[in-house]
Structures are given as C-alpha cells and as structure tokens.
C-alpha positions in Angstrom: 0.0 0.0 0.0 2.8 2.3 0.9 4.5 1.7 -2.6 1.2 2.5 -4.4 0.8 5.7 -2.2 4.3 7.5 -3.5 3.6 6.5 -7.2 1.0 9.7 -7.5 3.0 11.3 -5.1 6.6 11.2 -7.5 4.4 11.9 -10.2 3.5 15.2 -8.7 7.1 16.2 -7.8 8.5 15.0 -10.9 6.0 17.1 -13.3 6.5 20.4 -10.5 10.1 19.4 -10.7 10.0 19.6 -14.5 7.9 22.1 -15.3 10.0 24.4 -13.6 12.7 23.5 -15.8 11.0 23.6 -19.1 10.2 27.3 -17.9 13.4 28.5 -17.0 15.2 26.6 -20.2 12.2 28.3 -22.1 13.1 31.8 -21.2 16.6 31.2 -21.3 15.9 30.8 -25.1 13.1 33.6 -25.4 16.0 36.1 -24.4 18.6 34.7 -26.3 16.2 34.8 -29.0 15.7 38.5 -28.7 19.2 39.3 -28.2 19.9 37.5 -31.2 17.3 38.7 -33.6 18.3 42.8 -32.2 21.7 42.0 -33.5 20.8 40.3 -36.6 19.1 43.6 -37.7 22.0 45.9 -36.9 24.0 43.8 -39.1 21.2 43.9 -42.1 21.3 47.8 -41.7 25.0 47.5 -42.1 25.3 45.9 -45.2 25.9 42.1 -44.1 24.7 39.2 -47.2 22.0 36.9 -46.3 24.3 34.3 -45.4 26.5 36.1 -43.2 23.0 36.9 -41.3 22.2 33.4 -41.0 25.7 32.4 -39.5 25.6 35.3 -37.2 22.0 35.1 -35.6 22.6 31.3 -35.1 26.0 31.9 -33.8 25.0 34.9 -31.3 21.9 32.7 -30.3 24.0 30.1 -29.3 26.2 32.5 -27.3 23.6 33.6 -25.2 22.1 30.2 -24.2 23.6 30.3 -20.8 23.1 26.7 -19.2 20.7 25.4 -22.2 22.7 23.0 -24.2 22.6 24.4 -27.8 22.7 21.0 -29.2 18.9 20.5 -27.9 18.2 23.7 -29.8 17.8 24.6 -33.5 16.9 28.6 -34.9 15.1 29.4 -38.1 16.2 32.9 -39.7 13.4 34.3 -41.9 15.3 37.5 -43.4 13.2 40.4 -45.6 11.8 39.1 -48.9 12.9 42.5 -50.8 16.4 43.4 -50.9 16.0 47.3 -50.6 15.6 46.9 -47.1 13.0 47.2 -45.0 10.6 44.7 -43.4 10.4 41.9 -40.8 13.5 40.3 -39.8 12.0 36.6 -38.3 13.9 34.7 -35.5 12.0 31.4 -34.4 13.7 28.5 -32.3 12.7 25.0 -31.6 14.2 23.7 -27.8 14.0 19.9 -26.8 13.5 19.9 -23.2 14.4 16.5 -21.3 12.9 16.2 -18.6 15.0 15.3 -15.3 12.1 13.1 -13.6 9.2 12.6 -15.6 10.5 9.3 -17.3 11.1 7.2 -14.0 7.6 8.9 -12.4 6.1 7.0 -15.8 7.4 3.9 -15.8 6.1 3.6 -11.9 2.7 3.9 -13.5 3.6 1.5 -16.8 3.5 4.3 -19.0 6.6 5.4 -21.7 7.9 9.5 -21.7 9.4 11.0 -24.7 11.4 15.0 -24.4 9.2 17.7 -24.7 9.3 19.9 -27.5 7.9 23.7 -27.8 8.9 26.7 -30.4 9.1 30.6 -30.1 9.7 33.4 -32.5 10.6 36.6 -32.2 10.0 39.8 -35.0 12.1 42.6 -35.0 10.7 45.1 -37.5 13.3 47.4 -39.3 11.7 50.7 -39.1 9.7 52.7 -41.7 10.4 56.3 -40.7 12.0 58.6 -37.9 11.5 62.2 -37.8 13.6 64.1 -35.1 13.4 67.2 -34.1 17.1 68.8 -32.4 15.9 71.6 -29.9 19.6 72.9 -28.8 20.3 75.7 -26.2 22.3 78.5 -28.1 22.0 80.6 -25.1 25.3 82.9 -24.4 26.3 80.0 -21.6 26.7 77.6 -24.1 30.2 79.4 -24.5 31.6 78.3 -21.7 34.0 74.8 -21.4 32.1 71.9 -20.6 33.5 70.3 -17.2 35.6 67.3 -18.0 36.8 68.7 -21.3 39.0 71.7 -23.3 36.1 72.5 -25.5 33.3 75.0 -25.3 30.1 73.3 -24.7 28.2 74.8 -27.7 31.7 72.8 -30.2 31.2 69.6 -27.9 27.3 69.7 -29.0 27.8 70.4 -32.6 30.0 67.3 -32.7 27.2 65.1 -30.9 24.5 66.3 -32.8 26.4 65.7 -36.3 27.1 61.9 -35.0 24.0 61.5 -34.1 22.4 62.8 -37.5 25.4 60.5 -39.7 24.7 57.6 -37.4 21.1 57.3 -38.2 21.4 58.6 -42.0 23.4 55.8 -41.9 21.3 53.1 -41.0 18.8 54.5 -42.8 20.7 53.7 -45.8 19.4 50.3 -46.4 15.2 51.5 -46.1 15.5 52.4 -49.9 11.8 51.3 -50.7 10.2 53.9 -48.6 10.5 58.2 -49.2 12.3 60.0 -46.4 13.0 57.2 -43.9 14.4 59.8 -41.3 14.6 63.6 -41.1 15.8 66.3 -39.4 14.9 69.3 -38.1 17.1 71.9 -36.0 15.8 74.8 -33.8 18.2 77.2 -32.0 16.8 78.7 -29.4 18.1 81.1 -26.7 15.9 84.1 -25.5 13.2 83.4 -28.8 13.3 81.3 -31.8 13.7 82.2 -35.2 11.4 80.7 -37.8 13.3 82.7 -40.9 13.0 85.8 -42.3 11.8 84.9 -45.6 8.9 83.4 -43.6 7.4 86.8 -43.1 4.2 86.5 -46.0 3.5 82.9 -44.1 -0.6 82.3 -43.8 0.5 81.2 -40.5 2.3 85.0 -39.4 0.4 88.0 -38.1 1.0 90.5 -41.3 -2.2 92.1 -40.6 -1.9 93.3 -36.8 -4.7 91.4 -35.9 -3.3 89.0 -33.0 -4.3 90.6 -29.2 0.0 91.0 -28.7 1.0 92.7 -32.1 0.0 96.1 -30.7 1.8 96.1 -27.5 3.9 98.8 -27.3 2.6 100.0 -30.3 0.0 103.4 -29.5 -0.9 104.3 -33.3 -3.2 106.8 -32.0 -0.5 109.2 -31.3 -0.4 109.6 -35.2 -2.5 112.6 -35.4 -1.7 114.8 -37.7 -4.4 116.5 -39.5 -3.5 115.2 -42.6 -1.2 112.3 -41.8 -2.6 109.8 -38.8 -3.9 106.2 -38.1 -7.5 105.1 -38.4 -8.6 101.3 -37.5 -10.4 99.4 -39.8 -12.0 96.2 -39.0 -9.2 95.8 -36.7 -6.0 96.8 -38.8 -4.4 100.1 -38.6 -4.1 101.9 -41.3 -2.1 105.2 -42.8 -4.7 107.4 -43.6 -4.5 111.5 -45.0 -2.8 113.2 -47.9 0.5 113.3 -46.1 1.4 110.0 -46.4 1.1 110.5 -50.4 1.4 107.0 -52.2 1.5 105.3 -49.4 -2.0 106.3 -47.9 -4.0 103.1 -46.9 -1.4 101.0 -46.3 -1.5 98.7 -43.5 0.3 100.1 -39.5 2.0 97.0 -38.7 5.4 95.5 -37.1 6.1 94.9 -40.9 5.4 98.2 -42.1 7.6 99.5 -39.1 10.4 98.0 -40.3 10.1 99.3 -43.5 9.1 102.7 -43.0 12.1 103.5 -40.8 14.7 104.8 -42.4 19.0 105.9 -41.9 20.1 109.0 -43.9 22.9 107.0 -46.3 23.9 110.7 -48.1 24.0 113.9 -46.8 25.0 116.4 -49.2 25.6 120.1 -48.5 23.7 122.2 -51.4 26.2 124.5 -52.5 25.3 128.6 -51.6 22.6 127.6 -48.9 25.4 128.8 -45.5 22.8 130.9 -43.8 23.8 132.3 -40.2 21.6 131.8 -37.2 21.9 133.9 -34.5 21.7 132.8 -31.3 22.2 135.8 -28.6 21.3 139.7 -29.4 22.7 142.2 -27.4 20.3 144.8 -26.1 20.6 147.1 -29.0 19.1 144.0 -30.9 22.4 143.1 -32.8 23.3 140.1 -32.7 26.6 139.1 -30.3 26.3 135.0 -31.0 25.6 133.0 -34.5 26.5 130.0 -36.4 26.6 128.7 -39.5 23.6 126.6 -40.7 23.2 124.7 -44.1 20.9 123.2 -46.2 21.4 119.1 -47.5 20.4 116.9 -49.6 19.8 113.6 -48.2 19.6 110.0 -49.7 17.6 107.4 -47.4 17.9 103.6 -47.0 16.6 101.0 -44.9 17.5 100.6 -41.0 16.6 97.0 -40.3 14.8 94.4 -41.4 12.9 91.4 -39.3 15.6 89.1 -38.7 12.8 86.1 -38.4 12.0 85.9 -34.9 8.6 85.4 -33.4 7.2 86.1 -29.9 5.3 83.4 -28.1 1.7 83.2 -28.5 -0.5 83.7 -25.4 -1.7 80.7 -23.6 -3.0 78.7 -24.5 -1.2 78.3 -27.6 2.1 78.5 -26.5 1.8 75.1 -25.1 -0.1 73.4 -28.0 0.5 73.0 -31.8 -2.8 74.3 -32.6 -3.0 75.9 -36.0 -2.9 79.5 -37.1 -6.7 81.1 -38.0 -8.1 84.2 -37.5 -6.4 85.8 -40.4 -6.7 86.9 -44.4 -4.1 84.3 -45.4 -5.5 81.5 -43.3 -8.7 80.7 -42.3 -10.4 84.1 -43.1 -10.8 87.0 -40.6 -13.8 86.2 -38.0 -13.1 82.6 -38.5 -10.9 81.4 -35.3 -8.8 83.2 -33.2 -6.5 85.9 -34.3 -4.3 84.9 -31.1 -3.2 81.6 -32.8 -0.6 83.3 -35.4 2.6 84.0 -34.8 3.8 88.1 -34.0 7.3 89.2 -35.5 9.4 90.3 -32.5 9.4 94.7 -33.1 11.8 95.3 -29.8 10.0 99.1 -29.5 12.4 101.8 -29.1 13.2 102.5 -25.2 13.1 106.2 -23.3 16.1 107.9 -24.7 17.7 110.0 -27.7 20.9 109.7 -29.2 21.7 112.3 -31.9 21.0 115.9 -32.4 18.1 117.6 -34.3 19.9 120.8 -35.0 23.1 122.2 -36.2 23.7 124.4 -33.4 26.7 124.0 -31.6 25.6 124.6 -28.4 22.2 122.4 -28.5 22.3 120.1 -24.9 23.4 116.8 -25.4 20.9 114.4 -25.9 19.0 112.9 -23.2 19.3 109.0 -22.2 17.7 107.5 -19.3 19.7 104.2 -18.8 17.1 102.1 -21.0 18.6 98.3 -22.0 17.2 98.7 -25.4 17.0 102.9 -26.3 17.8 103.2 -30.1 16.2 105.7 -31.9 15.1 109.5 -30.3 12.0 110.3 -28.4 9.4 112.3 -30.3 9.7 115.6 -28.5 6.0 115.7 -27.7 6.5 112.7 -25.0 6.7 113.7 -21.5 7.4 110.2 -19.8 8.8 107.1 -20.1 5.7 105.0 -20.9 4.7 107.7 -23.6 8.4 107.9 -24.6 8.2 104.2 -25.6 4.8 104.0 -27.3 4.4 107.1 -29.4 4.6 106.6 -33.1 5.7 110.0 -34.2 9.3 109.2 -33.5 10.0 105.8 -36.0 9.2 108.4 -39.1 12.0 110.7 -38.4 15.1 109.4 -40.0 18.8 108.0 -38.0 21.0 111.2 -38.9 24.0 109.6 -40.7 26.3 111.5 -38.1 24.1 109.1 -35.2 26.1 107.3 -32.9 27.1 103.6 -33.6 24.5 101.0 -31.7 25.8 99.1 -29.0 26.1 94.6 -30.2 22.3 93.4 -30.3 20.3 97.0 -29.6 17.4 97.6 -32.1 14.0 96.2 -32.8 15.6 92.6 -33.8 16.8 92.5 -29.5 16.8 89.1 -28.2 16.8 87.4 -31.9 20.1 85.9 -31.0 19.8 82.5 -33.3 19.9 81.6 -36.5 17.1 80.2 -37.9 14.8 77.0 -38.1 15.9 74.4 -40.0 12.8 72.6 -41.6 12.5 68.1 -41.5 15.3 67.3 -43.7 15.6 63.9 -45.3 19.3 63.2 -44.3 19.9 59.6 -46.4 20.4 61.5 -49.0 24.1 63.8 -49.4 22.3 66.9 -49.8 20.4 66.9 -46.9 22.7 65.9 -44.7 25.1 68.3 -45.9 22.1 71.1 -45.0 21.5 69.8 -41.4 24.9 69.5 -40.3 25.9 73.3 -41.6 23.0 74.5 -40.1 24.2 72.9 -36.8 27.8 74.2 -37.7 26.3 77.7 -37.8 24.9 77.9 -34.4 26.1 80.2 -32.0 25.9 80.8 -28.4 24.1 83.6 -27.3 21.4 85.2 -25.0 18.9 83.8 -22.1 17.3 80.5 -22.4 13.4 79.7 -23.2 13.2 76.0 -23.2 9.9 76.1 -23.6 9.8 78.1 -26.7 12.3 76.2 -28.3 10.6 73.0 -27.5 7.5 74.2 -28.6 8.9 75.2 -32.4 10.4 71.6 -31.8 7.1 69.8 -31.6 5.9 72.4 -34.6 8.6 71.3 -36.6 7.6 67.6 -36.8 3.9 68.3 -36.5 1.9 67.6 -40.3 -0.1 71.1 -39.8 1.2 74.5 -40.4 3.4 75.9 -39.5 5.9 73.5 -41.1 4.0 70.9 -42.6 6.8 68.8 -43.6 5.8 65.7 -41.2 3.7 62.9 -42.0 0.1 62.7 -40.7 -0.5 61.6 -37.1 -2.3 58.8 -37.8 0.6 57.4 -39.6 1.5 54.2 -38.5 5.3 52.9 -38.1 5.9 56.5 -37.9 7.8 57.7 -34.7 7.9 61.7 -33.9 10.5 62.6 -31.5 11.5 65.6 -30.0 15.1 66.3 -28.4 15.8 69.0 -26.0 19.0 69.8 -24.5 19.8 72.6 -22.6 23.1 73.7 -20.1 20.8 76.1 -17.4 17.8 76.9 -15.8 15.3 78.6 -17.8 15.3 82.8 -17.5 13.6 85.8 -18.3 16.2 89.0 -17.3 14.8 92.0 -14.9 16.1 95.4 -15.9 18.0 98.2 -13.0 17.1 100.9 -14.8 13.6 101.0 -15.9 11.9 104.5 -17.6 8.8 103.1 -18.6 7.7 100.7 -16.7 8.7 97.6 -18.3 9.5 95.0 -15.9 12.2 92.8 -17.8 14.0 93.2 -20.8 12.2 92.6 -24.0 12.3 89.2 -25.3 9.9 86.0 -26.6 6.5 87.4 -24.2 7.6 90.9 -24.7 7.7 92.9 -21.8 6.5 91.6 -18.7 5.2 94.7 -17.5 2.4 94.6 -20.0 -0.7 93.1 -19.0 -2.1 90.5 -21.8 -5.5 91.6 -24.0 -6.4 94.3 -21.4 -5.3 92.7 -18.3 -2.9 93.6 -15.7 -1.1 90.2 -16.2 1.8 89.1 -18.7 1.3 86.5 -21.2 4.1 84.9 -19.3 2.3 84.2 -16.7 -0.8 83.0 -18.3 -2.3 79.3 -17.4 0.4 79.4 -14.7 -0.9 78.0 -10.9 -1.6 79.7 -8.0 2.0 79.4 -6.8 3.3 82.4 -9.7 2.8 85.5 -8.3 0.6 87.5 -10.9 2.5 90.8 -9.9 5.6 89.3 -9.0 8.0 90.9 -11.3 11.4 89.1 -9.8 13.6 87.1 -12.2 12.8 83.5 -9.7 9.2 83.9 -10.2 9.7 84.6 -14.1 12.0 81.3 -13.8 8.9 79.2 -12.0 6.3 80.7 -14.7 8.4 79.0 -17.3 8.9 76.0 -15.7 5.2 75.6 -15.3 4.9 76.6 -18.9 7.4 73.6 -19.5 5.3 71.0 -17.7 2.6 72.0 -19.4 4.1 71.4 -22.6 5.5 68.6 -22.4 2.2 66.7 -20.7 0.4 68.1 -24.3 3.5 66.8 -26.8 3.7 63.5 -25.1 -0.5 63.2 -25.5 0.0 63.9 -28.6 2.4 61.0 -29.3 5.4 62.8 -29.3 8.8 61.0 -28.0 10.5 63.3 -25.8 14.0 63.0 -25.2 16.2 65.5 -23.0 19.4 66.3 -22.1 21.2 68.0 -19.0 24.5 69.4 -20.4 26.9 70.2 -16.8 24.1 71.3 -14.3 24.8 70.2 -10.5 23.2 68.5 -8.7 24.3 70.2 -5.4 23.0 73.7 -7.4 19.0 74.6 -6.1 18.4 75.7 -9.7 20.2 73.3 -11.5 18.7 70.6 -9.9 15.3 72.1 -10.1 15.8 72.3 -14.1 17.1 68.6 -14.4 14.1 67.5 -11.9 11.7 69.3 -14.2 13.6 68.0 -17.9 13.7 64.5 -16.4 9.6 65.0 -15.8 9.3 66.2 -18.7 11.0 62.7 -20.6 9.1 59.8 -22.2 9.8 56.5 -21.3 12.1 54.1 -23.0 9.9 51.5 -25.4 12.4 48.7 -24.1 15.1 49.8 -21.4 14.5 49.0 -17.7 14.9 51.7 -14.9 18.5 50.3 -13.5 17.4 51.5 -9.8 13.9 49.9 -10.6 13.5 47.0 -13.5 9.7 47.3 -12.5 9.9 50.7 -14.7 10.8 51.5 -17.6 14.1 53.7 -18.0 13.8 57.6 -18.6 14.7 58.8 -21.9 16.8 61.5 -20.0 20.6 61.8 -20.0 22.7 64.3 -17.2 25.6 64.8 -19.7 28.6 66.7 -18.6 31.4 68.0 -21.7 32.9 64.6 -21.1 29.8 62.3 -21.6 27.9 64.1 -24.2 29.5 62.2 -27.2 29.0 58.9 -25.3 25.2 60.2 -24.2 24.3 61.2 -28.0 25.4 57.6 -28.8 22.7 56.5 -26.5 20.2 58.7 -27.8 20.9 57.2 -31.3 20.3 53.7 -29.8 17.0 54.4 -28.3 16.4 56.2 -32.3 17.5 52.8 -33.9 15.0 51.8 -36.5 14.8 48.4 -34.7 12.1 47.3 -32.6 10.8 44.4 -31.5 6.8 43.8 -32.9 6.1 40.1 -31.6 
C-alpha cells in the first residue's frame, strides 16, 4: 500500500520538478532569441549578405544560451523578402527539453515519456520612418567649457548632434523602398526662436496686426496729424490722410515699421545755402552769438529688417500646436482666433535720444535715461517714459547719418540671437545631410534660455499642420515623432535696473512683462500658470517658476499627442538649487524608454533623460541614437 501511495505522489514532484525547468530553459531561449534577432538587424542595416546573417543570428543565439545546451536547440532565420531593405526580420527556435524526472515517475505507473518539444519566435521590425526634431540651447552660456573637457560646450554639441544625424542617416541607408525614412529638423533657441526671415508673408504670421500682442507697445493713436494719422479698420491700422502721399491706406504694422524706418545713407551740402543763425542779441538788438547753418540733400535707405523671430503666442497656444486662423491668409478674418498666429518680434524703441536735431553747436546733449534697449530719439511731444516708448511719431524721423554707432544686439531685432529654423530634412540623401549638419555648424551661443519656446517650435517642426508641414500625418503608423531638447541652465527671463517706462524685464519671446495680456494687468508669461506664480511678482525667480510651469505643461500636451520626448542636462549640479530644479523638471518632462528597464527599478521602464557633462555628451548622443534605432521588437 505504501508503494502505491508514492507512485501519485513522485508523479507530482517529478511534473512540479520539470515544469520548472522547461520554464526557466524556455526563457533562457526567449532572451537569447531577442538578443539575437536585435543583433541580426543591426548587421542587415549595415550591409551584411543573407548568409553572413544566418551564421551570425545562429551563432550569437547560441552565445547567449547560458546553461541550455545548444545542441537540444535549432533557430530558423526568416530574413526580408525584398532586398531594398525594409521589413520583418524573423527569428523562431525549436528547444527539446528532457525532462529530469518525468521518465522514471512513468514507468512507476507502466507508461513510456518521450522529451518535450515547444517553439518561439521573435519579429524585429526594421523601421519605416524617424522624424527628429534637435531643440539645442544657443543661449550665451553655451560658450563656456564643458567640465571634464577643453572644449566649449556649444563645439562639444555640434559634434554630438552631427554623430548623431550620420549615425542614423546611416542606418537608414538600407530603407531604400520607402521616401524620407528619417529627417531632421534643427531649432536654435536662446531668448526666442527664429522661424526665418523669408517666412514673413506665411498664412501662419500675423502680417495684418490682428493677433491681441501685435499692438503692444505700439499706440498708433498718437499719429495725429491732421492730414497724416492712423484710423482702425476692421481691426487693422491703417495710414490714412494726404500726407502719407502713395503710401496712404497701407497697412500700420510691425512689418510696415520695419520698412518705414529709415537711416540717412547721403547727406549732401547744397552749394550757396550757409545761412547764419543767430543765437544771442545784445540789447541794441544786434546780434553778439551765431553759427553757420546749411541746407542738404539727403539719400535714405533702410534701417533694419525682421531678422525672423517670433514672440510666443498667449496661452493657450504657446503650449499646443494648434494651428494659425483668425487671419486673411488662413482661415479668413472672423473665423478662429486671431491669437493663434505668430507676432514678429518689433523690440519698440526704449526712453532715450541719441543724436541731435539741430546744427547748433551749443544744442544740450541728448538725453538718455539708462534704458537696456534705447535706439532711436523720443518724439519731443513725450513727457514720460511710458509715452516715450509707445508714441509713433518718432520711428518716421530718419537716424541722422552722423548718429552714434548702436551698441552689439540694440534695435527692434533685440533678443533674436539665433539663427534660424531648419525645416525636417531627409538626411539619407548627401544633400540633406550636408544642409543639417551646416545648419548645426552655424549655431552660436548667445542670450537667455526659453526652453519652452524652443521646444514648442520643436514639436511644430515635426507636426503635419502649419506651421511647417513637412511631417507625416498623425495617424501614420510605423511612424515615430521625437523631439530632443537639450539645454546647459535653468530657464530665465532677465529683470532690468534701470527702468523709464515701466517695463519689468528686458524685452524678449512674451515681450515685456510689464504689460498686461488683452487688457489685463497680467503678462502672457504668466498666463495658465498655478496659484504658486505670483501674478505681480516681477522678480527674475518667479519669471524662472512661470516657465517651468509653462514647460510641464508642454510637455504633458507633446507627449499626448504622441510625441517622444528626449532631453538632455548638459553640466548642471546636482548640489545647485536651480540646477537641480531644471534637471528635476527635464527628467519629468522625458518619455519613457519602449524597451530599457529603470536600473534603480526594473519594474519601470528607463527615462529617456541623459545628465551629460562636456565629457559624456558624445557617449550620451550615442545612446540617444540607440534608443532612435529603427529596430524594434513587434512580436
């Protein structure tokens, strides 16, 4: 009776015995099967035959077996039918598994055990298409060495960012069947971004004055001349009297600003015109003081033109990628919302003259008032530093060609520091990856930083709507839209000592934070921020919290919209508060990795966010271009 009893009770330990083994052998070969068929692919991107990639998969299998005996496997290497590249690369194994007890348990009962067989496969598909937008910090710290190396930190990241675009242009090489199987776009950004000049007739740009911030700053009213002044129209300004001559009923705009001021380019003394002035009598009413005066002939030529940079649109469009309406060249004026387009930066002239306005010797030397930004003169009908800044009158008097020299960056294209957008680039073929990687050559560092805004024109770039329109439609599958941001500092928004009208900060991407938004006492800075921004709290920490909120904001709306988010820490400390902060809030900010493991948690997947230092970045870039392979695992 006792032998009976223990032949159900070895059966039971031999099958619990065994069945643990089969699993363990069985994901043994799973892994080595995955391993396998990742490194299979690389090799078909690189070029290797069909038979090369048969010895190699079955060889690397084998390899990474551990404790299952090879000989009790065999692999079956199903490569892609077309030889353009492309496709499914197929991996599927076949294990024997002998059992350790199973046989003896059966012949207790009279029965016979054969091994136990069982298959798996594994697809890696080689990827259709990649497009990658580079957001880089070009702000003025970028200059500086990066720790661990002799290099400036903006040299170290050109160098990354040109391996990064060759390595992928280069796997790309073998996806032949299918149009633009990875592209790149670049966006500077510093203080603002710069979309490109010759982008200023755009549906998608504000030509018309219509959005609620074009007209900040901007108090066409004080054009009131009898027969030369402003009159609004539908709401457009327009030039309106005799005294504008041809150009009566032309548009008031930022655009028309820049053309309308003008720099005397000759100035010509008409021969026979001396006259004298006098400029003391003496009681007998002779005159005891004169000078010379003269009359010229003057030839006139352009100041400045927009330079291509845009300010940021008022929440909550500056955290979207909704497109521009509201306008003549889109959807139509009373159709959508004027505040979706985009503004060309106008820096308006700050309290302050320059040059004279007569040619008497002893006229007082002009007036400045320790403005950041003071460029042209005053009209002499303002009396303070608000009107000094606003009225009109003074951007039709022409720059003498005697005025003094403007200090690096003053003018109305302040704070458009970068160089300009580089539109999704198909880089497997020579000439567009000769574009991206000059545009990244050309990049220099300087001004403050706007992550936000740069990430924002990032997400623009690879979006299929206006406006750049050169990504594929959402709904695209086996498409991947990824956005990379790397920046060296906190983000910042600069306060001003000296302060005439009222301003609040120095003018940059939301203009002037002392201007309240649409009517309002608030900035657009602060707009869709939490109760923790002070609305009136003009200090350069709060402007640095409103655009971190801005940034979490963002990136919660990209990554619901599908967008891969990548970012990158370049030397910040850990032991700084605002450093950390910053890193705290890019990490956030990151997607998760579609197949690395947290290393401080396997439970989670790994952050696509790398702390470089000048040392690492080469070495993190190489990473980022791993997690871009066009391999992934389907089945």
């Amino acid at each position: 009776m006792t032998v009976l009893a223990m032949v159900p009770l070895m059966g039971g330990v031999a099958m619990a015995v065994d069945f643990s083994g089969m699993i363990s052998e069985k994901q043994k070969v799973v892994n080595a099967l995955d391993a396998a068929n990742f490194a299979t692919a690389r090799r078909l991107v690189e070029g290797a035959t069909d038979d090369q990639l048969r010895a190699y998969a079955l060889d690397f299998f084998k390899a990474n077996l551990n404790d299952v005996d090879p000989a009790n496997t065999t692999l079956d290497v199903t490569l892609p039918s077309s030889t353009a590249g492309g496709g499914i690369v197929k991996l599927c194994a076949s294990l024997v598994y002998k059992p350790y007890f199973l046989p003896a348990a059966s012949m207790l009962i009279g029965k016979t055990s054969g091994d136990i067989d069982y298959s798996v496969c594994s697809q890696v598909r080689l990827k259709n298409t990649l497009e990658v937008a580079m957001v880089l910090d070009n702000s003025g710290s970028m200059s500086n060495n990066g720790t661990g190396s002799g290099q400036k930190r903006i040299d170290l990241l050109k160098q990354a960012a040109k391996q990064l675009v060759d390595t992928l242009a280069s796997q790309a090489a073998m996806i032949k069947q299918i149009d633009k199987p990875v592209q790149f776009s670049l966006v500077p950004f510093a203080a603002s971004v710069n979309v490109g000049a010759s982008n200023d007739n755009a549906s998608w740009i504000d030509a018309y004055g219509l959005s609620p911030i074009h007209n900040e700053n901007f108090d066409w009213s004080t054009l009131n001349a009898a027969d030369k002044y402003a009159q609004k129209i539908g709401g457009i300004w327009y030039k309106k009297g005799t005294g504008w001559a041809e150009q009566e009923g032309q548009m008031l705009t930022r655009f028309s600003l820049y053309r309308d001021m003008k720099v005397v380019t000759s100035h010509e003394r008409i021969v026979g015109s001396k006259r004298v002035v006098c400029d003391k009598y003496r009681a007998n009413h002779t005159c005891s003081d004169s000078h010379d005066e003269y009359d010229y002939t003057d030839t006139y030529g352009p100041f400045a033109s927009w330079q291509g940079c845009v300010e940021v649109r008022p929440y909550p469009y500056n955290v979207n990628d909704a497109p521009a309406s509201g306008g003549p060249n889109n959807t139509g004026t009373g159709v959508g919302d004027p505040a979706t387009m985009f503004v060309p930066m106008f820096a308006p002239d700050e309290p302050g003259n320059h040059w004279y306005i007569t040619q008497d010797p002893d006229e007082a030397a002009p007036k400045t008032y320790g403005a950041v930004n003071s460029w042209w003169n005053d009209d002499p009908s303002s009396t303070t530093g608000k009107t000094r800044q606003s009225n009109m009158a003074k951007y039709f008097q022409p720059r003498p060609i005697n005025a003094p020299v403007l200090s690096k960056g003053a003018g109305p294209n302040y704070s458009c520091t970068t160089t300009p957008i580089t539109p999704l680039t198909d880089v497997t073929n020579a000439d567009g990856l000769a574009k991206i990687k000059a545009a990244i050559d050309l990049m220099a560092p300087n001004g403050n930083t706007n992550v936000p805004e740069g990430m924002a024109w990032g997400w623009r770039t690879v979006s299929s709507t206006e406006p750049f329109t050169e990504g594929r439609p959402e709904t695209e599958r086996g498409n991947d839209k990824v956005v990379i941001v790397l920046t060296d500092g906190e983000n910042t928004y600069s306060t001003v000592s000296s302060d005439p009208a009222g301003n609040k900060s120095t003018y940059a991407g939301y203009g002037y934070t002392g201007v309240g938004y649409n009517g309002t006492a608030v900035t657009r800075l602060f707009g869709g921020t939490s109760s923790a921004i002070g609305q009136l709290n003009y200090s350069s920490s709060n402007y640095t919290a409103a655009l971190n909120e801005q940034m979490a904001t963002l990136c919660n709306n990209a990554k619901a919209a599908n967008i891969m988010v990548m970012t990158v820490a370049l030397d910040m400390s850990t032991t700084d508060a605002g450093d950390k902060s910053a890193m705290d809030a890019l990490k956030t900010c990151s997607s998760d990795s579609r197949f690395r493991k947290d290393p401080t948690d396997p439970s989670k997947p790994a952050k696509l966010f790398w702390n470089a230092t000048g040392a690492t970045l080469s070495d993190n870039f190489k990473e980022i271009a791993n997690e871009l392979s066009n391999l992934r695992v389907v089945s």
